[in-house]
N, C-alpha and C positions, 0 to 999 in steps of 0.2 A: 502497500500500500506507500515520501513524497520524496546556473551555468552548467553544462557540462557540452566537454565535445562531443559532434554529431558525425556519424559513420556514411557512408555510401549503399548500404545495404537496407532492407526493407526497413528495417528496425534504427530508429536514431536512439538507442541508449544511454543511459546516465550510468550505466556498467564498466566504468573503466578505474579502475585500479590506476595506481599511479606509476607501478611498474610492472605493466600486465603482463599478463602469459598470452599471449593472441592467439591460442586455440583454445582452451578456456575463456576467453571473453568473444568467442567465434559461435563457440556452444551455447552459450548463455543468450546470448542476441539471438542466435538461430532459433532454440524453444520458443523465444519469445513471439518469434514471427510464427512458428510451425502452430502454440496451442491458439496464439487469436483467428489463425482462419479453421484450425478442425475442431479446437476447445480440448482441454487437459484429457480429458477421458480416449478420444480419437488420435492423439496425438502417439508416436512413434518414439522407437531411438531412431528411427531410420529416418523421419520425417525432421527430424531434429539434426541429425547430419549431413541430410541434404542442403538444407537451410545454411548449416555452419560451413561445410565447402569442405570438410572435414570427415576421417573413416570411422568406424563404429572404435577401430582399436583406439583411438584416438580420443574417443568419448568416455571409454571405461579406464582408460587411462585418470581422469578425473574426477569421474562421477562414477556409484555403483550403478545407478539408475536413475529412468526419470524423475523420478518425485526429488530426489536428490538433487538431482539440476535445477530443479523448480524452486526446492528449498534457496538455493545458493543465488538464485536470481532473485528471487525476492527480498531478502535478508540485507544482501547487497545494493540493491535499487533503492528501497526505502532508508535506508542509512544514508545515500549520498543526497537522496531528499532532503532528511531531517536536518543535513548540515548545511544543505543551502538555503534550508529554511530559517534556521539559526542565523547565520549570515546575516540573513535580511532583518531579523530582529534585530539584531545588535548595529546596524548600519543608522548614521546620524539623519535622525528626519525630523519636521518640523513639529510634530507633536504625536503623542500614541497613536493616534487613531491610525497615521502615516506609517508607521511603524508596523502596526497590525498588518494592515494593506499590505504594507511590503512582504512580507511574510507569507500571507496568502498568495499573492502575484507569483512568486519563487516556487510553491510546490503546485498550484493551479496551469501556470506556466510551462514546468515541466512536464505533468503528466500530458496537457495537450500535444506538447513535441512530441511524445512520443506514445502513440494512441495503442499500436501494437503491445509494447508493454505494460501501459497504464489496461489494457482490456483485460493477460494474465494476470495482471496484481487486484484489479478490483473484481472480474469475476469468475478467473477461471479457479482461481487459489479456493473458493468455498467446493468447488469437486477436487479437491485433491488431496483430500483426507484429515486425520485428526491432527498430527502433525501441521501440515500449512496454515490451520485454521489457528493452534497453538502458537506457531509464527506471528500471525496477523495480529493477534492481542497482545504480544511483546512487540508489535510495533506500534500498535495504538500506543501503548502504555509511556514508550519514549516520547511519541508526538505529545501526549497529555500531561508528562514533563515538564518537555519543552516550553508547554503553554503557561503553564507555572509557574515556571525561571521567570517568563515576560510580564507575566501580570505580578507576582511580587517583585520584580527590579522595577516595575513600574511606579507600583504604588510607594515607592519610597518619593517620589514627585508629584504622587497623583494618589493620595490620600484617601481623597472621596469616592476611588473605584473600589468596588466590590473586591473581597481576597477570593480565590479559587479554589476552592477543597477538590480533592484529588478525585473523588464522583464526579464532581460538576465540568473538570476539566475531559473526562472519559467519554462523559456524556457530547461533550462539544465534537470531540473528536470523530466519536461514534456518529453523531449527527452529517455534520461535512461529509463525512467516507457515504454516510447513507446517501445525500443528496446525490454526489459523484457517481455511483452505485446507478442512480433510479436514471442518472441523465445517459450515462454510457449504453445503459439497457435499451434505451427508448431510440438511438440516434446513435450511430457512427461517425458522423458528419460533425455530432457536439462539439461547442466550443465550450470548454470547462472555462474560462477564463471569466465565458458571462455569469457567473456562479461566484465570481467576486463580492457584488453585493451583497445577495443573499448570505454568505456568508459569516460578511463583517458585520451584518444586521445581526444577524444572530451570538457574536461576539459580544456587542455594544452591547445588547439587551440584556446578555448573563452580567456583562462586567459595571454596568451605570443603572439597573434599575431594579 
């Protein structure tokens, strides 16, 4: 589930390590393109190595199995979200509310780059067993963190906003993923970005009322 360089291949991923393995990060972008057009269940090692340009020795070399590659591409993907969504929090703006925004822009921004692996992370991961679904909630739990850190470093300036308890912050998280969820299902074509506001409406109203 949130800059990075973008590749020539189906998939523009935020998968890159900073001193990758390039068939490893071959594998990783290839599942990503193979499960959004057959979905996790239909999807192959074969269909997955076609995709990476890469042989099956070459894939167990890395990974036991799919689920395995799945796991690692998710884990991986949403961690370089999380820190560019940090980023954006901690970047000088002219007041929270800008801050927020910026924040949301960073991970709304990236999943629409890249629609192939934003489609694995928000809806192929719930078919792909207890494990991914176990993943997903350790990465909610970083994101509702996250949101944390910002609304207490906040309110040391901004007093009068509401503090965040650790439900309320899960719920938020939970919520956004929902929306993202409902819009990706509905439209391939989605632009997650328009989903800014709604968002920060739903931010403001936890944190000011």
């Amino acid at each position: 589930m949130q800059g990075s360089p973008s590749t020539k291949s189906a998939v523009r991923s935020p998968v890159r390590p900073e001193a990758p393995d390039i068939h490893r990060l071959r594998l990783l972008e290839g599942f990503s393109a193979a499960v959004s057009e057959r979905g996790y269940a239909s999807t192959t090692i074969a269909h997955i190595v076609k995709h990476a340009r890469v042989s099956k020795r070459t894939f167990y070399e890395h990974f036991a199995d799919k689920e395995e590659c799945f796991l690692a591409l998710y884990a991986e993907a949403t961690e370089i979200l999380r820190k560019g969504v940090e980023h954006a929090l901690r970047a000088p703006a002219a007041s929270w509310q800008q801050q927020l925004e910026a924040g949301l822009d960073a991970y709304l921004s990236a999943l629409e780059e890249n629609p192939a692996l934003t489609r694995a992370c928000l809806l192929e991961i719930q078919a792909a067993g207890p494990r991914a679904l176990e993943l997903r909630l350790r990465g909610h739990a970083k994101f509702a963190a996250l949101l944390r850190e910002f609304v207490e470093r906040t309110r040391k300036k901004h007093p009068e906003l509401r503090p965040l308890s650790e439900a309320m912050a899960t719920a938020v998280v939970g919520g956004i993923d929902e929306l993202l969820l409902v819009n990706v299902e509905a439209s391939a074509k989605s632009r997650l970005t328009e989903l800014r506001e709604t968002a920060t409406e739903l931010m403001r109203a936890v944190l000011t009322t």
